[in-house]
N, C-alpha and C positions, 0 to 999 in steps of 0.2 A: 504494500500500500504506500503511496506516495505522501509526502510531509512536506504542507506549505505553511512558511511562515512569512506574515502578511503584517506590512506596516502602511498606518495611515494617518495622513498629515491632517488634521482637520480644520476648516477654515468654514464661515459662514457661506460662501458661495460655493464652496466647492472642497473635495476631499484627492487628495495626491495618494495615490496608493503604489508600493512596489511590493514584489512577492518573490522570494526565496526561495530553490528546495531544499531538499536535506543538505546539501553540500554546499550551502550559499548562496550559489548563483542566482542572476536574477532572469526569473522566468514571464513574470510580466511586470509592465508598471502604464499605471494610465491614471487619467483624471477623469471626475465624475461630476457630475451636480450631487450635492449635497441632498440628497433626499431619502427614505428609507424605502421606498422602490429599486432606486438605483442601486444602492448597498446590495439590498439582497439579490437581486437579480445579478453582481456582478460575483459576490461569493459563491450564489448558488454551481457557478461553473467550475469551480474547484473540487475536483473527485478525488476524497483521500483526508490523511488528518491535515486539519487547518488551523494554527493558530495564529490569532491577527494582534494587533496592541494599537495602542494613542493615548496620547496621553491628557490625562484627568484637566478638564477644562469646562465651560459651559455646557459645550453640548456631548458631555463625554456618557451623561446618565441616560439620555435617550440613545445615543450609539449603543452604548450598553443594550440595552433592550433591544433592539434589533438585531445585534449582532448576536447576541449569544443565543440563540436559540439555532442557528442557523453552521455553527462551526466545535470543532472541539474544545477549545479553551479560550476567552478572552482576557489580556491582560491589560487592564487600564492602570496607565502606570503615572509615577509623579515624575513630573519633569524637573525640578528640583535635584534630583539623582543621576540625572542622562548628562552625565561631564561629558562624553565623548559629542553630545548635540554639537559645544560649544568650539569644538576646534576645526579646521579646514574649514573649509568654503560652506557657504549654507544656501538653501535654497527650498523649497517644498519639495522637491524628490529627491535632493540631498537626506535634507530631514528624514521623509519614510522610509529611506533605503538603513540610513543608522537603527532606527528603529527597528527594522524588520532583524538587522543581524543582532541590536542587541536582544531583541526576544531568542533568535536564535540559539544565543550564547546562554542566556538564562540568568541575564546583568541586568535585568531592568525591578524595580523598587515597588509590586504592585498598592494599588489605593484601592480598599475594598469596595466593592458593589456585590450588593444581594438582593434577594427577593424574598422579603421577610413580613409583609402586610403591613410594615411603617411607612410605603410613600405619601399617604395622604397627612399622618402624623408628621412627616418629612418639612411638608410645603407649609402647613400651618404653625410648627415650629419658625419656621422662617420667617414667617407672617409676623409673626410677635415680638420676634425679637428686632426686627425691622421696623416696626411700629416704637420699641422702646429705646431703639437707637435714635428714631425720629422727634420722639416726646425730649428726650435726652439735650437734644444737641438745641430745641426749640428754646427751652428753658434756658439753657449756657447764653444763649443769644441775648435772651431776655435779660436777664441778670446784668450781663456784658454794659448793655444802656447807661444802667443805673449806676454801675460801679465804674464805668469809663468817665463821669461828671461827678464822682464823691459822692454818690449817695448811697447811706447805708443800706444794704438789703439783704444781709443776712436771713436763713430760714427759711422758711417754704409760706411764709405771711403772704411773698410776693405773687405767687401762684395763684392764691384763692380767689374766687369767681365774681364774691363779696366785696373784694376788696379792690378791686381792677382800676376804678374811677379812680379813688382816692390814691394807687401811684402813678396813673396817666398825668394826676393834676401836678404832681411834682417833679413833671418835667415840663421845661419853659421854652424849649425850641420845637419848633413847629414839625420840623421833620423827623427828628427822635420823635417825639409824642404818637405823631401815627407808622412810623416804624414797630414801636412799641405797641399799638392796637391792632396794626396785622401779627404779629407774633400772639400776641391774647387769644385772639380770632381764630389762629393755626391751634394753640394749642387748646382751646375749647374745643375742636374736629378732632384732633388727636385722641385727646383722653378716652374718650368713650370708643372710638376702633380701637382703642389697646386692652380696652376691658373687653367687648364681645369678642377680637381673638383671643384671649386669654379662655375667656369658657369656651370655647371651640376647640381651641385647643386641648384642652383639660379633657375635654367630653372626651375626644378621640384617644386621646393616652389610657383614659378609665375600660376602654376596651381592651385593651392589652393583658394576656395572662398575665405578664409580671407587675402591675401597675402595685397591688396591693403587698409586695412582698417587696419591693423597691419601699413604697412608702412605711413600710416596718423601719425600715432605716433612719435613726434616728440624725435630725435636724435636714431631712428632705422632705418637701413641699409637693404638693400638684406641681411646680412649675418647673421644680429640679428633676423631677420623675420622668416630663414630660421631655426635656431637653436629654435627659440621659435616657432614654428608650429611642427617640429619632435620632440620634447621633452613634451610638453604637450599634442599634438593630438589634445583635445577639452577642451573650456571651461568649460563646465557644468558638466567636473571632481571635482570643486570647487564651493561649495556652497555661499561662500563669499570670500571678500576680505582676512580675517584674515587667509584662509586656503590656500593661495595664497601666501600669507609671508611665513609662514610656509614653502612650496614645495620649495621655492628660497632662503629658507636662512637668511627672514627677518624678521622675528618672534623673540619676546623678550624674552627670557626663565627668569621664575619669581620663586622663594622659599617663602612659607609659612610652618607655621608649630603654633603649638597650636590656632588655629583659632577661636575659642570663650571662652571667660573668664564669671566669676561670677563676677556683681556688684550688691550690697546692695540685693542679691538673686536672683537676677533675670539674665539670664541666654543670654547672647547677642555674636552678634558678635567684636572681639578685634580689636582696631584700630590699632595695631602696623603696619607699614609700611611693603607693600610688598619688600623684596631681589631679586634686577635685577640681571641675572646670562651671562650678552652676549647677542648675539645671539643666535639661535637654529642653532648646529652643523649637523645636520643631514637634506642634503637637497641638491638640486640638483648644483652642484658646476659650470658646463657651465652657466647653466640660470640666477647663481649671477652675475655671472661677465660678463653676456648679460646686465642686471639691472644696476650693480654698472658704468659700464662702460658711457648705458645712461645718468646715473645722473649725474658723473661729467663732460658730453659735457652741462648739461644742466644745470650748473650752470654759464654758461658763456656766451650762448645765449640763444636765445626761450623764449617762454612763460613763462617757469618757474625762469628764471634768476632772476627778482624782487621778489621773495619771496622767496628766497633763501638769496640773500643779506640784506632783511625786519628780517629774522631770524638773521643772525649774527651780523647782529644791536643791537639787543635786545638781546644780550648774550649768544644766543644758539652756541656751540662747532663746527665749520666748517664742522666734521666728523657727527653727530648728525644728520644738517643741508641739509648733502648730505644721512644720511642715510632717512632722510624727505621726500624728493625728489625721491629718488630710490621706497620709500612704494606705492607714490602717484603716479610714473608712473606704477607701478605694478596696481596699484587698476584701474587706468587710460585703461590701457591693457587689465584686464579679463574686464570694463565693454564695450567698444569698441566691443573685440570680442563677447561678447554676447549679444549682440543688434545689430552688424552686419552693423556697421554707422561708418564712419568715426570721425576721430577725430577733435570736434569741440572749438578752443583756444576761441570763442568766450562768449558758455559758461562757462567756467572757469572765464571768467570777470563777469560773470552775477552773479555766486554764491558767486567770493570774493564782489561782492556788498552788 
């Protein structure tokens, strides 16, 4: 059986495709209209195993869908990884042809896609956070006014609905003033789409088997549930806790370098201390700040309060101490969802026994 491996440039008008066989060469390459007729109609001519890639973009989740039902393996990958993209000459069949050999090679970094019944939880996740990104930046604007000409306005006094006239009137240029009463106006529109997505949202997460076994977890919300059910999909993406840290940001990125030395001939591993470098940068930024935010309500009640305060007794860094906390409800999270149990505080006392 023959083995094609299939890269594709994807652009809004149009998709570059080149195709490899088992021994590299290239066997076809052509350009398409971007549409998922064309797609399949051009796969469909390939008899034997197919594996195609591109990499994770706008329109990489509806490729997704199209393609994968249609080939052996699809690998949507992160271009972030593809160092080799970066050197020699570039072009759109440049591009697909790296592509195609690094699938070949089996160098490329994939970015998951499944089919797990969270798309619709997907878009409306996105809805709301988009919505609170929007309220977000409305209010910084607002504020901006006030406190660009010295006026105090600390608190959320400035926001209220009640009280709109009464800081209109205390600005005395004409153009700030109704500056300031289109931003009022926006964020009266705002408010209320951020609350009906928000039950919408909520509604659709409450479908999910794991909704109520997540929300065992203690200092997680409807809203943390819902964002940590459309953002991962499933557990059993991650093998372990360690690749868990990783995906959220909590991972320790470490440097070595000369790693075994010669003593008296004989040929061993060097003790020198590994180099802590942070955190690991690259990782999903809503789902940190679902974690970090956890950890610091639960430094002040719950179950985890006492050994949190047990640690900065004994010298550990507060930050440290919370990022302890954040690991252990992480690890607390994926094993929950994969056992499919609620969350139980009691064994936690069993094991600090």
């Amino acid at each position: 059986m023959k083995t094609y491996y299939v890269g594709m440039d994807v652009h809004r008008a149009s998709i570059v495709i080149v195709v490899l066989n088992g021994a590299g060469k290239i066997v076809m390459q052509s350009v398409i209209e971007t549409g998922a007729e064309r797609v399949r109609g051009y796969l469909k001519q390939l008899r034997g195993q197919v594996y195609v890639t591109f990499e994770e973009g706008t329109q990489a989740n509806w490729l997704y869908e199209v393609v994968r039902p249609l080939v052996t393996e699809v690998v949507v990958c992160d271009p972030r990884h593809n160092k080799l993209m970066q050197s020699g000459n570039k072009s759109d069949r440049v591009d697909a042809q790296k592509l195609a050999e690094l699938l070949r090679l089996g160098s490329l970094k994939a970015v998951y896609h499944g089919e797990n019944g969270v798309g619709a939880l997907k878009e409306l996740v996105r809805s709301y956070d988009c919505l609170v990104s929007d309220t977000t930046r409305v209010m910084n604007r607002l504020k901006a006014i006030y406190r660009g000409r010295a006026i105090g306005c600390a608190g959320h006094d400035i926001y209220r609905q009640d009280r709109r006239q009464q800081w209109l009137d205390k600005l005395t240029e004409r153009g700030a003033k109704e500056r300031a009463s289109f931003l009022y106006r926006q964020l009266a529109a705002l408010k209320p789409l951020r609350h009906e997505a928000k039950r919408a949202m909520v509604k659709e997460a409450r479908r999910q088997r794991a909704y109520p076994w997540l929300m065992s977890v203690p200092q997680f919300g409807s809203v943390s549930v819902a964002q940590l059910l459309a953002i991962v999909s499933t557990p059993h993406r991650f093998r372990s806790k360690r690749q868990f840290w990783t995906y959220i940001g909590l991972a320790v990125v470490t440097r070595t370098t000369a790693d075994h030395e010669v003593v008296n001939g004989v040929l061993r591993r060097s003790r020198r201390p590994v180099s802590t470098r942070g955190l690991n940068r690259n990782h999903n930024h809503l789902l940190k700040r679902v974690f970090k935010n956890a950890a610091n309500g639960a430094c002040h009640n719950g179950p985890f309060k006492a050994a949190y305060e047990l640690r900065v007794r004994q010298g550990m860094a507060p930050s440290l101490a919370r990022l302890t906390l954040a690991r252990q409800l992480a690890a607390i999270t994926l094993a929950v969802w994969k056992h499919g149990e609620q969350f139980n505080p009691e064994r936690m006392k069993q094991q600090a026994a």
